[in-house]
C-alpha positions in Angstrom: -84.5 -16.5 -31.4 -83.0 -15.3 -34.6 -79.9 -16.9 -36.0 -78.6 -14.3 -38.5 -76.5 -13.2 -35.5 -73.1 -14.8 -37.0 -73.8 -12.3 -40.3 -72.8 -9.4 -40.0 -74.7 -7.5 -43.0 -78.4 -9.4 -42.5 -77.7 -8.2 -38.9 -77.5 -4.6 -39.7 -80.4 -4.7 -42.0 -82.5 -6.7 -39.9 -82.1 -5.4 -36.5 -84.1 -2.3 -35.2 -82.8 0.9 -34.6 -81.3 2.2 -31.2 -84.1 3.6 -29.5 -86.8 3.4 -32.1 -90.1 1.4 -31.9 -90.7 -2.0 -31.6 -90.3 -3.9 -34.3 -88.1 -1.0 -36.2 -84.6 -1.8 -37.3 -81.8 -1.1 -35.8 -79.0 0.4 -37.6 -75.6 -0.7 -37.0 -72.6 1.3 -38.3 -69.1 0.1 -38.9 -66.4 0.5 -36.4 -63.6 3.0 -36.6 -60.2 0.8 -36.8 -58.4 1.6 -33.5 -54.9 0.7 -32.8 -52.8 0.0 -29.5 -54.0 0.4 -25.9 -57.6 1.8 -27.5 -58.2 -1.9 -29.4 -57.1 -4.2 -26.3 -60.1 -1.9 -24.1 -62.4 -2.5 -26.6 -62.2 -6.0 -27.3 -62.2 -6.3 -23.8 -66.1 -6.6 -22.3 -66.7 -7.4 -19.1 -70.4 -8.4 -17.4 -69.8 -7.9 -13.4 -70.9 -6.4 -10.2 -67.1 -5.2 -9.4 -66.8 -1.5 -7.7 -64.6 -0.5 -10.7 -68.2 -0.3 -12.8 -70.1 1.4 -10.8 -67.3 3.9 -10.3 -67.8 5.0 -13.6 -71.6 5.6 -13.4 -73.1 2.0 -14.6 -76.2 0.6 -12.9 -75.5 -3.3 -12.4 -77.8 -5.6 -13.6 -81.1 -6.6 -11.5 -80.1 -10.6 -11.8 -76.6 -9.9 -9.9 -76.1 -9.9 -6.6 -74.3 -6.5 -5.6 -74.4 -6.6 -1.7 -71.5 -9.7 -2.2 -67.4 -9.6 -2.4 -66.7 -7.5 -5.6 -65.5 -10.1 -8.2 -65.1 -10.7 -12.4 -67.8 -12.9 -13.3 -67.2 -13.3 -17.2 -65.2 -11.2 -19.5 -66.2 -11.5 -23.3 -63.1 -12.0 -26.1 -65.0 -11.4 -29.1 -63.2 -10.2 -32.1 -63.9 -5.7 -32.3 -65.1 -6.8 -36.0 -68.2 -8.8 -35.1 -71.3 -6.9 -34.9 -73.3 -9.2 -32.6 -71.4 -10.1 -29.8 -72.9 -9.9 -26.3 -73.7 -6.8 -24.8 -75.7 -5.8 -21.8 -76.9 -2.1 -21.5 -78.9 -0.4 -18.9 -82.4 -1.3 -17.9 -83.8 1.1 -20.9 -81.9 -0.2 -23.4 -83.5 -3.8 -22.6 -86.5 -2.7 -24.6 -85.0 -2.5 -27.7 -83.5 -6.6 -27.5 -87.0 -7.9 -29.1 -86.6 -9.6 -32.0 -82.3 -10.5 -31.5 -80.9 -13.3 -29.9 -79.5 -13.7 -26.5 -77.7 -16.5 -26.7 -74.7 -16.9 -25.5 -71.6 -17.0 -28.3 -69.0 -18.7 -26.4 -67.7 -22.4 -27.4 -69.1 -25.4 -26.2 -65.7 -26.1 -24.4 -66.5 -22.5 -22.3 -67.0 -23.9 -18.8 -70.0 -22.6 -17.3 -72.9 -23.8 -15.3 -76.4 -25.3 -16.1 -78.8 -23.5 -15.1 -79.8 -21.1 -17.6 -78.5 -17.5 -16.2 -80.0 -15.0 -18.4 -83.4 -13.8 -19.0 -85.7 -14.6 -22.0 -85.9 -10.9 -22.9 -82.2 -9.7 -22.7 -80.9 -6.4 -22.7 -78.9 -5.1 -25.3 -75.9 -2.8 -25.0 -74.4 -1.6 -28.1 -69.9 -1.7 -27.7 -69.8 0.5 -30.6 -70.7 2.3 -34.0 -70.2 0.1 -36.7 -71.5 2.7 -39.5 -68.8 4.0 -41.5 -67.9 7.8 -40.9 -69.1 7.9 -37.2 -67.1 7.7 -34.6 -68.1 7.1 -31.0 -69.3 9.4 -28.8 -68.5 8.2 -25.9 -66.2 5.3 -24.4 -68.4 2.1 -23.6 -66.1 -0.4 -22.5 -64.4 0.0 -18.5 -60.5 -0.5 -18.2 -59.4 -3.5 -16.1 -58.2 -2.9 -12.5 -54.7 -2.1 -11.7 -54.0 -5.5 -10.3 -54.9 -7.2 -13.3 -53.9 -4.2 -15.7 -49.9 -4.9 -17.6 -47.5 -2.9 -16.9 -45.9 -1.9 -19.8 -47.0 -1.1 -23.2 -45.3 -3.8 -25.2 -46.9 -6.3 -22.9 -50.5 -4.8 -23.4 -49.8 -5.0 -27.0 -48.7 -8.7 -27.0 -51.4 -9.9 -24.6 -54.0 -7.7 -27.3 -53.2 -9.9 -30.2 -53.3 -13.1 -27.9 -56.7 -11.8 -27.1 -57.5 -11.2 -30.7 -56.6 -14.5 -31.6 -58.9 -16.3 -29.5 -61.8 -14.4 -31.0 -64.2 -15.4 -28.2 -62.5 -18.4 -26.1 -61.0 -16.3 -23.7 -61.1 -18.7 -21.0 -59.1 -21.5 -22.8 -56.0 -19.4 -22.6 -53.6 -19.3 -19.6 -54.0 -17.0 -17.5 -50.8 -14.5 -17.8 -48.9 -13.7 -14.3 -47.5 -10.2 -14.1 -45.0 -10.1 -11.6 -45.2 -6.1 -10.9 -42.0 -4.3 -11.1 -39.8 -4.4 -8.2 -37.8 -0.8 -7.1 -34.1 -1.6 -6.9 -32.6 -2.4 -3.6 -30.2 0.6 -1.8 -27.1 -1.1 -0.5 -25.2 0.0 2.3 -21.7 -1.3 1.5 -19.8 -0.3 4.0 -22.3 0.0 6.4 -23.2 -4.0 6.5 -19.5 -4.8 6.0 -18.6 -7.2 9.0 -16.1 -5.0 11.2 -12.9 -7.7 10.4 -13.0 -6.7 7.1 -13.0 -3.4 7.9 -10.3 -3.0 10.3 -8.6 -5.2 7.2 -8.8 -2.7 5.0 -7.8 0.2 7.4 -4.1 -2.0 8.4 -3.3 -0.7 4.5 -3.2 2.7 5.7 -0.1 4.3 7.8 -1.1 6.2 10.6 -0.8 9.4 9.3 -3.9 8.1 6.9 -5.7 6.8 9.9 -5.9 9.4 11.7 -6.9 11.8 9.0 -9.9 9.3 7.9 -11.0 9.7 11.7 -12.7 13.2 10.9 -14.9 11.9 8.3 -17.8 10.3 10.8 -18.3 9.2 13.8 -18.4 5.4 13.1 -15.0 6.0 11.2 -13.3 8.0 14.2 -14.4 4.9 16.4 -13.3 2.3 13.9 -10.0 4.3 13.1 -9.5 4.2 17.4 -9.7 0.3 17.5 -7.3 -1.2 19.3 -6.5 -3.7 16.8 -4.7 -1.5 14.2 -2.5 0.0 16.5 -0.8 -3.1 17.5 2.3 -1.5 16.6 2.5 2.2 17.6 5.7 3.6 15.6 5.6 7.5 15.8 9.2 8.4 14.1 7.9 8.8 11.1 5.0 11.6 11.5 6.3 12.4 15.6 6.2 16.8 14.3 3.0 16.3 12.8 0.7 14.4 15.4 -0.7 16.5 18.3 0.2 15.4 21.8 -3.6 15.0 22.7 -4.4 12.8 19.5 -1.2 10.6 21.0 -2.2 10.5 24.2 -5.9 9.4 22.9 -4.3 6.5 20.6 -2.3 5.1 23.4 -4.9 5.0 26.0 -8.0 3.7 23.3 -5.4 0.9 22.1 -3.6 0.6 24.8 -4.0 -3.3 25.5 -3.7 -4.0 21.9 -0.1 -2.2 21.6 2.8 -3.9 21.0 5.3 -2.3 19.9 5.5 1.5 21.0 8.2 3.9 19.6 7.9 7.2 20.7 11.3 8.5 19.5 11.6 12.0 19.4 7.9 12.8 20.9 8.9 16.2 22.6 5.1 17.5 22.5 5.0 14.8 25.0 6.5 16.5 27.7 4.6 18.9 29.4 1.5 15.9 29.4 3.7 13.7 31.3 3.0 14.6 34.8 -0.8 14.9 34.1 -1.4 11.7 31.7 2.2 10.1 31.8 0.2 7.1 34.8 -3.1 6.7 32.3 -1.0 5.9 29.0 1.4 3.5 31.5 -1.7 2.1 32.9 -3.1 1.3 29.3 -0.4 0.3 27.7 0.2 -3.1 30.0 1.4 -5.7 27.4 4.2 -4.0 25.6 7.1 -6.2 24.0 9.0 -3.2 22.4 9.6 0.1 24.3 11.4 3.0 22.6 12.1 6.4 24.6 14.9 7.4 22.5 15.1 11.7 22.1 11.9 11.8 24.6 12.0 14.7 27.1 10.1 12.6 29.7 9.9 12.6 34.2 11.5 9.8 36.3 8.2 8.7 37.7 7.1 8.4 33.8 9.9 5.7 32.8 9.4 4.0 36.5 5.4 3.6 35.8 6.1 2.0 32.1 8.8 0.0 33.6 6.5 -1.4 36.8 3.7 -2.0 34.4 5.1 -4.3 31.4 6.8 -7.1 33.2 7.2 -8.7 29.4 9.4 -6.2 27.8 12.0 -7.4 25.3 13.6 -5.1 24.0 14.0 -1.4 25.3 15.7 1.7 23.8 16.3 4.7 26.0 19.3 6.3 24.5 19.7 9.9 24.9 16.9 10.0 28.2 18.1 12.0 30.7 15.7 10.6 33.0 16.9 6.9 33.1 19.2 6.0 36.0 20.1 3.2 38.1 16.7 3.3 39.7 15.1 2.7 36.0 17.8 -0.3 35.9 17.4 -1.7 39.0 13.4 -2.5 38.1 14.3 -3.7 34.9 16.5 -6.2 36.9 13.3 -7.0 38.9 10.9 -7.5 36.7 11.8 -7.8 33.1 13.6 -11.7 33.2 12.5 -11.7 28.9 15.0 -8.7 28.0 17.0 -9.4 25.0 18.0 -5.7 24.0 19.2 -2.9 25.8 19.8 0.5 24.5 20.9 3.2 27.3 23.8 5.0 25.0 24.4 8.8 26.3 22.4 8.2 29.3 24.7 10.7 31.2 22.9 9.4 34.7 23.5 6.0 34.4 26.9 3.7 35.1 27.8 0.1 35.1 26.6 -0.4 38.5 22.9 -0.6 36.7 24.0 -2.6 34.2 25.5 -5.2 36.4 22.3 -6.0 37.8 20.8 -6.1 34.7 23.4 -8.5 33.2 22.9 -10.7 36.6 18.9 -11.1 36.0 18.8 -11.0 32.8 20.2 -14.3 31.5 18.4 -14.0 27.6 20.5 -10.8 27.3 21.9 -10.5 23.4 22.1 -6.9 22.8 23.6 -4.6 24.9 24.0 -0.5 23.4 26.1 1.8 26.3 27.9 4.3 24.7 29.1 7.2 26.9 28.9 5.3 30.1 31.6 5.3 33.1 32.6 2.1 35.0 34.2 0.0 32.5 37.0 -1.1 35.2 34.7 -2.7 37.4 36.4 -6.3 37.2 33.2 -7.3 39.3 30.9 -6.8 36.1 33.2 -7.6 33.8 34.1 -10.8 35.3 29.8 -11.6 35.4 29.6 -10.2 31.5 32.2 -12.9 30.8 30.4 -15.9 32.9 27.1 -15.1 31.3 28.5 -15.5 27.6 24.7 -14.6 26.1 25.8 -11.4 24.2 25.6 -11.3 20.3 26.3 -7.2 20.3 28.2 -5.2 22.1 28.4 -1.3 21.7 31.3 0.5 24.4 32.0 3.2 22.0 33.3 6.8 24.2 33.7 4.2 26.9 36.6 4.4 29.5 37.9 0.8 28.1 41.2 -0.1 29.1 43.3 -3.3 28.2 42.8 -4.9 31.0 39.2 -4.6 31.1 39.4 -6.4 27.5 41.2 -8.9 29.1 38.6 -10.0 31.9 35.8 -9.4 29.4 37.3 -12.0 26.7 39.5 -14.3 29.3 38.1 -13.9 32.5 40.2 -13.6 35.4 43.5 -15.7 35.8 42.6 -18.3 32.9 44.4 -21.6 32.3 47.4 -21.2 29.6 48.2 -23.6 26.8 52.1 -24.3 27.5 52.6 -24.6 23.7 50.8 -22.2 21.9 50.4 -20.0 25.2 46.6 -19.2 24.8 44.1 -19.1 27.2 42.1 -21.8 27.4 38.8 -20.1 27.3 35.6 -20.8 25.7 34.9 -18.6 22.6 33.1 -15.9 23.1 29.8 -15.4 21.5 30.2 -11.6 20.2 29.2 -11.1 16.9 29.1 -7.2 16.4 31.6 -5.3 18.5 32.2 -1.6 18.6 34.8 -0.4 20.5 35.5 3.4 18.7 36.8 6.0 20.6 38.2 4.4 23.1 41.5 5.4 23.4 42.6 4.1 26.3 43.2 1.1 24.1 46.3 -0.2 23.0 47.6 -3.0 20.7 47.8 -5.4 23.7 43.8 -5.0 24.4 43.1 -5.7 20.8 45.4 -8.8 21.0 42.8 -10.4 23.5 40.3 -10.7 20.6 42.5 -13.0 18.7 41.2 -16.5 18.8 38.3 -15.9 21.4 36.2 -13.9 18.6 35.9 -16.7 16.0 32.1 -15.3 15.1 32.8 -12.0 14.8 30.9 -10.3 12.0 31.2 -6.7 12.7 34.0 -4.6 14.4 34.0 -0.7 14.8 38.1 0.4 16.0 37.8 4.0 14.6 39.4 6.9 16.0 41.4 4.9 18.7 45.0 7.1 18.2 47.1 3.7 20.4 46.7 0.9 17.5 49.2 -0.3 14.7 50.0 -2.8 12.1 50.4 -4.8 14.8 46.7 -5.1 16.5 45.7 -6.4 12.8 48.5 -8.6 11.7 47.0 -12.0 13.3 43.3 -10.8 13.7 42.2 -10.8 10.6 42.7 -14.9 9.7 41.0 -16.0 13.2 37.9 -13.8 12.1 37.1 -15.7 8.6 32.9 -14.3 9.1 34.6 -10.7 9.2 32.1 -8.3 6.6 32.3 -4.7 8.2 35.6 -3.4 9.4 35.9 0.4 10.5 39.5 1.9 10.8 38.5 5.6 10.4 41.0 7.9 11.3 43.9 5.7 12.7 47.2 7.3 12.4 49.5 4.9 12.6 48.6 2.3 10.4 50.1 1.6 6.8 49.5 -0.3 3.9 51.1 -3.4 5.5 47.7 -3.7 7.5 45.1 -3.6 3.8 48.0 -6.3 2.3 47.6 -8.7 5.0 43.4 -8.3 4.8 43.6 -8.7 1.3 45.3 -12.2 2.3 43.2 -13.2 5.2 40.6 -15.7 5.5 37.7 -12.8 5.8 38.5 -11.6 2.5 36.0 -13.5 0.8 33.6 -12.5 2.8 34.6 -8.7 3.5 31.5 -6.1 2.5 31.8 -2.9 4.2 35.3 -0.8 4.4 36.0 2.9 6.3 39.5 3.6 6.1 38.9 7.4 6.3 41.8 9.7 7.2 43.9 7.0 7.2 46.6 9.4 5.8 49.2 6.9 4.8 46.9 4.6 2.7 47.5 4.8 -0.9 47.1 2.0 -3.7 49.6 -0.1 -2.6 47.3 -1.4 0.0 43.8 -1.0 -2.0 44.6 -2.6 -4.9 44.9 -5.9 -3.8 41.6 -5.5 -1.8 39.8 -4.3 -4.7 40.9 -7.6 -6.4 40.8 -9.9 -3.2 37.8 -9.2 -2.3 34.5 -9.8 -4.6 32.0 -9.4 -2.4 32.4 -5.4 -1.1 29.8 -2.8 -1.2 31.1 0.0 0.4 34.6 1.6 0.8 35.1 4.6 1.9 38.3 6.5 0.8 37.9 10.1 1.5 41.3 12.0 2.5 43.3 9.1 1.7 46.4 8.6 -1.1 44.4 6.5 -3.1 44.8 7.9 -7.1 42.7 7.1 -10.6 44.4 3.1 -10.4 42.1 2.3 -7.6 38.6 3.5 -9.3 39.9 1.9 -12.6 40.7 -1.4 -10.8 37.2 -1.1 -8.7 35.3 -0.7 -12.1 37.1 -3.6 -13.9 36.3 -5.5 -10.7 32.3 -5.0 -10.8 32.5 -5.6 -15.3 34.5 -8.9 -14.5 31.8 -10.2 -11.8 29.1 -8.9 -14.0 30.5 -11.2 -16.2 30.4 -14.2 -14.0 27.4 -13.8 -11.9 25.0 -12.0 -14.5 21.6 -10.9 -12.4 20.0 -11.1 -15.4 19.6 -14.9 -17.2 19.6 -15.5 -21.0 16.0 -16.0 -21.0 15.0 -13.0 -19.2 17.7 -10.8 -21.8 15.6 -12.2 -24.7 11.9 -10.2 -23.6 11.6 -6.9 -24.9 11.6 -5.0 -21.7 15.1 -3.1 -21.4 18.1 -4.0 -18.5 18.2 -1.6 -15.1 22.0 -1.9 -13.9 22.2 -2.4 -10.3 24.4 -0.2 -7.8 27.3 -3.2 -7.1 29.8 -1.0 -5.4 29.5 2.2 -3.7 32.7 4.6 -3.6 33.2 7.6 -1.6 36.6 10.0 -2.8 35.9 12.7 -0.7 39.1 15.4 -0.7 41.3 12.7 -2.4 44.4 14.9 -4.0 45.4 12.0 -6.5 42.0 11.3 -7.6 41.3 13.3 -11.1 38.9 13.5 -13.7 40.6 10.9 -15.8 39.4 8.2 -12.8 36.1 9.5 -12.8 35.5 9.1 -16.5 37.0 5.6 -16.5 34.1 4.7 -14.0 31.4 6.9 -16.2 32.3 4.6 -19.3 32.5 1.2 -17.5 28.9 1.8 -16.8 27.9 3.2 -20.5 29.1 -0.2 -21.8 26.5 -2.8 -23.2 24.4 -5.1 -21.4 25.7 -4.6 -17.8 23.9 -5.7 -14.8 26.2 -3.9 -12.4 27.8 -0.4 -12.2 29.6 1.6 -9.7 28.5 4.2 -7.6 30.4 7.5 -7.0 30.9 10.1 -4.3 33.7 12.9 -5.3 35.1 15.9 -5.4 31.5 18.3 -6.0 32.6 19.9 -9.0 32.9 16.4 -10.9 29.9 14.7 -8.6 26.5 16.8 -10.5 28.3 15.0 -14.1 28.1 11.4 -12.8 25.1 12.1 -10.8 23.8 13.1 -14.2 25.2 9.9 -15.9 24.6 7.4 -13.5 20.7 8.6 -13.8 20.7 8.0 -17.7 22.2 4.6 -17.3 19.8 3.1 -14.6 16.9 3.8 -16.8 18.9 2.4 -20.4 19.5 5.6 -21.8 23.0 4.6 -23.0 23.7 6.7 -25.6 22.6 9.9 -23.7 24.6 8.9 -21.0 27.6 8.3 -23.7 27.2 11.6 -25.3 27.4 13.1 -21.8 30.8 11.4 -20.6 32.1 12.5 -24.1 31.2 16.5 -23.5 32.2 16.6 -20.7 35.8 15.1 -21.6 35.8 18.0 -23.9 35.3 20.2 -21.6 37.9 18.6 -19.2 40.4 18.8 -21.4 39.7 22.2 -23.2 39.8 23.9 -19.8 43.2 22.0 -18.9 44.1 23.5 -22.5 43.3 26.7 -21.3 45.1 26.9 -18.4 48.8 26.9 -20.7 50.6 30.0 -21.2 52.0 30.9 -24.3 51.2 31.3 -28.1 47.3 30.5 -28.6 46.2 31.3 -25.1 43.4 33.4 -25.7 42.3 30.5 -28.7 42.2 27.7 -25.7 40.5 29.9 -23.3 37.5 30.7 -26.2 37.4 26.8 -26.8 37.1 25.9 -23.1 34.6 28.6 -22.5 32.5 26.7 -26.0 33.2 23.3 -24.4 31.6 24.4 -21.3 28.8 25.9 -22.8 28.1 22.5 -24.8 28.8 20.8 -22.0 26.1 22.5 -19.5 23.7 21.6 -22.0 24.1 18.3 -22.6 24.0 18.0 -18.8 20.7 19.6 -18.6 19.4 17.4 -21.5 20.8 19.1 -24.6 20.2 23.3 -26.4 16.2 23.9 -26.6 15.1 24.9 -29.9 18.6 24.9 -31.0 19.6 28.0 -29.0 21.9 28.0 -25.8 20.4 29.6 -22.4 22.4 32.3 -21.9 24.3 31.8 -18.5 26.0 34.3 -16.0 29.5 33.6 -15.4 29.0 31.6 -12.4 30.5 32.7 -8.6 33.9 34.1 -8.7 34.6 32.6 -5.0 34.1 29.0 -5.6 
């Protein structure tokens, strides 16, 4: 064979031309420079029996066997710039090989067999023009299949100058993996969410929110239904919103899961009673907390409920007509947990219920029965007092007498100390005790709380027309847990009864304080509560004799414990984010005819001063109250100097219009300045003149 195949140029001069005679030359022209995707195919040659060649028309060779698996038998690397690398043509073009050489150009370290697997007399197949100015006519080389093929560009163009590179030792390289491109996976979220996570993320949501996220699908209306997040059912919130049937659903679908069910107020409820009233009772079996209160409902309704929740615990039925002594009698029966009772205004109902209630119910603490009859009954009485268990006791519009005080807090004919001449009684266990409106009662019933109450923590004596001076003088120091003491509208007492609180052992301790319509009050008694007592809250004062001395004293009060017990520490003081005064002390001055601007304005600039933690609240007469309500709003969110400029326009005003009001020389002068002051006044209350110009303002109703 001929070795000038490694030369290029003897090559071309030496070898015949394409399709000429034997023993001709062929001519070899130089390749056009390709680039890319075009340069990878055509350094790639390929010698094979695979389907993807004879796709494109090529008859395989005679010495390969084609009826076998379709496979890649050898593919040739040669650099595109060397004219003689291994080609195979067609059976025509094997007459034109005479005079070249066939031998292989691979390395020696090419594996390979043998046997010698080509024939003497080798076809030639010419890749492509290597003549200058001629460009192929058409392609010669086959692309690889897709399973081998790259998938991306900048791959192919890598992998072309690995190829390259090798310029003829293709099988020495690794063979490169292509892991093909994988489409991105569509996750259901919510779908695969376990359903404990969901119905966790539904318990955010009030009810309201529930049940309007039950119309967006069908797996949400069945996971918005689930038992589990209606474990407490409380409708007084949204009760004028929610559709009887949409109740009536939620109660029987999450009936076993309820625990708590308020239906207060449910009137849309009542004409579904006698048709569904036995298939919500016979869902909801486990309830702890029952609440009728307000409910139009039937007597066979209450009975079912009752029959079916044997561990009830607290029950609320004020205001239901429906409740009797029937509805009592099966509490007695078959509620033994009860530890609250509400049945206030039940107008069917007396103590003859209640006392079998009180019998069989010996974890009884609560017990709410305003506006019932049978408060004489020594009987029940007598078993009230031997059960000792109640905490709370409301008797309020109650036909209470002395004597049934007596029983309830003594008993009946009690042993008496010869020296201080007390009963010898166990104290009671009463803690709140509201005894209003029953006027019946006299200073010798509320003498029977004196040393038999020493826990009491509430007590409610309003409107009761019998007591004095003398119901209070020695109750106050045997009652040192005392907070909340109601003495609304009671005639008769004076200021004797405020002077001995202010010196009692509960003074300390004293929060709330209603001495409404208590016409003969004044500041001789509230003075020395407002100093006696650090710890109030609330006092209401309306149509009292109280003046300005008491809301000056109340103010200096709340600066001086401000100044004692900051809420705020040093180290909190020193960050940059500004103080939010706290409510301390809320005061109501209804209708008080001593009470004048001067005390109001005292409170207003108690508040305005700097770095205070506490302020005073302030309900008044309701031509001052828009002016503080205005003030006490710039102060809680640190706007001191607004709040500042406020109190001092309005003073102006105040005192222009009092100005104004005196006869004589320069009336007409006073009257222009008030009118100005009010004018500046209005503004600064609505957050100061826009754009420097006043709105202009009617004169304002003649009447009030």
């Amino acid at each position: 064979m001929s070795q000038n195949t490694g030369n290029g140029s003897n090559g071309a001069a030496d070898a015949p031309a394409l399709g000429g005679t034997r023993g001709e030359a062929l001519r070899f022209e130089e390749p056009v420079k390709l680039k890319g995707r075009k340069r990878f195919l055509q350094s790639l040659q390929r010698i094979s029996s695979s389907p993807s060649l004879a796709r494109m028309g090529r008859i395989p060779s005679s010495n390969y066997r084609t009826g076998g698996k379709a496979s890649m038998s050898c593919v040739s690397l040669a650099s595109s710039s060397s004219a003689y690398g291994p080609s195979h043509g067609n059976h025509s073009a094997s007459q034109t090989s005479v005079g070249f050489s066939t031998a292989p150009t691979s390395v020696v370290t090419t594996p390979g067999p043998d046997v010698q697997t080509f024939e003497l007399n080798p076809r030639i197949r010419i890749v492509g023009q290597h003549l200058a100015g001629q460009a192929a006519t058409a392609p010669l080389t086959a692309p690889l299949p897709p399973e081998v093929r790259s998938a991306t560009k900048e791959t192919q163009v890598s992998t072309s100058t690995e190829v390259a590179a090798v310029g003829g030792d293709y099988f020495s390289k690794p063979v490169l993996n292509v892991v093909p491109e994988r489409k991105p996976r569509v996750i259901d979220f919510w779908g695969e969410m376990p359903d404990e996570i969901k119905v966790h993320i539904f318990r955010f949501l009030n009810p309201r929110e529930i049940i309007h996220c039950s119309a967006v699908s069908r797996s949400w209306q069945r996971m918005c239904f689930d038992g589990q997040l209606w474990t407490n059912l409380d409708t007084q919130e949204y009760y004028k919103d929610i559709p009887s049937m949409s109740l009536i659903r939620i109660m029987t679908a999450a009936g076993p899961f309820i625990r708590d069910l308020n239906l207060r107020g449910c009137y849309q409820l009542w004409e579904r009673w006698a048709t569904h009233g036995q298939a919500m009772s016979d869902a909801c079996r486990n309830l702890q907390s029952f609440s009728l209160e307000d409910c139009r409902i039937d007597r066979s309704s209450v009975h079912y409920f009752l029959l079916r929740n044997t561990r009830l615990v607290h029950i609320n039925f004020c205001r239901v007509h429906a409740v009797n002594n029937s509805a009592m009698k099966i509490i007695a029966q078959g509620c033994p947990q009860l530890e609250s009772l509400n049945v206030s205004w039940c107008l069917h109902l007396d103590t003859q219920g209640l006392h079998k209630v009180v019998q069989s119910c010996p974890k009884l603490k609560e017990l709410k029965a305003s506006e019932t009859r049978g408060w004489n009954d020594k009987a029940f009485l007598l078993d009230m007092y031997k059960r000792n268990t109640l905490e709370r006791l409301v008797i309020d519009h109650c036909d209470v007498e002395d004597g049934s005080l007596e029983v309830l807090f003594q008993g009946l004919e009690p042993e008496i100390d010869p020296l201080s001449s007390r009963a010898i009684v166990p104290p009671r266990m009463y803690r709140h005790l509201n005894l209003s409106r029953c006027n019946r009662l006299t200073d010798k019933g509320m003498k029977y709380l004196i040393h038999n109450v020493p826990q009491l923590v509430g007590l409610e004596v309003s409107h009761i027309l019998g007591l004095t001076d003398d119901a209070f003088r020695n109750l106050f120091d045997e009652t040192p847990l005392l907070t909340h003491l109601d003495m609304e509208e009671i005639d008769d007492i004076t200021n004797t009864t405020l002077q001995t609180l202010a010196q009692s052992s509960c003074a300390s301790n004293l929060q709330h304080l209603n001495i409404s319509y208590c016409e003969n009050l004044g500041d001789t008694g509230m003075l020395p509560i407002m100093k006696s007592c650090p710890e109030l809250r609330t006092v209401v004062m309306d149509n009292t004799r109280v003046s300005d001395l008491v809301l000056a004293e109340a103010a200096a009060q709340v600066r001086l414990r401000d100044q004692q017990k900051p809420l705020v520490s040093a180290q909190q003081d020193s960050s940059n984010h500004p103080r939010t005064p706290k409510v301390a002390l809320h005061l109501e001055v209804y209708d008080c005819q001593n009470v004048t601007w001067t005390g109001i304005r005292e409170i207003m600039s108690r508040n305005t001063e700097p770095n205070r933690d506490r302020i005073v609240n302030l309900k008044c007469f309701y031509g001052y109250q828009p002016t503080f309500d205005e003030h006490k709003k710039r102060v809680e969110t640190g706007r001191m100097e607004s709040a500042q400029r406020l109190e001092r326009k309005w003073a102006e005003y105040m005192i222009a219009t009092e100005e104004a009001g005196v006869g004589g020389a320069g009336a007409r002068r006073r009257r222009r300045r008030a009118r100005e002051a009010a004018m500046v006044h209005a503004d600064e209350e609505e957050g100061g003149p826009r754009g420097g110009r006043r709105r202009a303002r009617s004169g304002g109703c003649v009447v009030m």
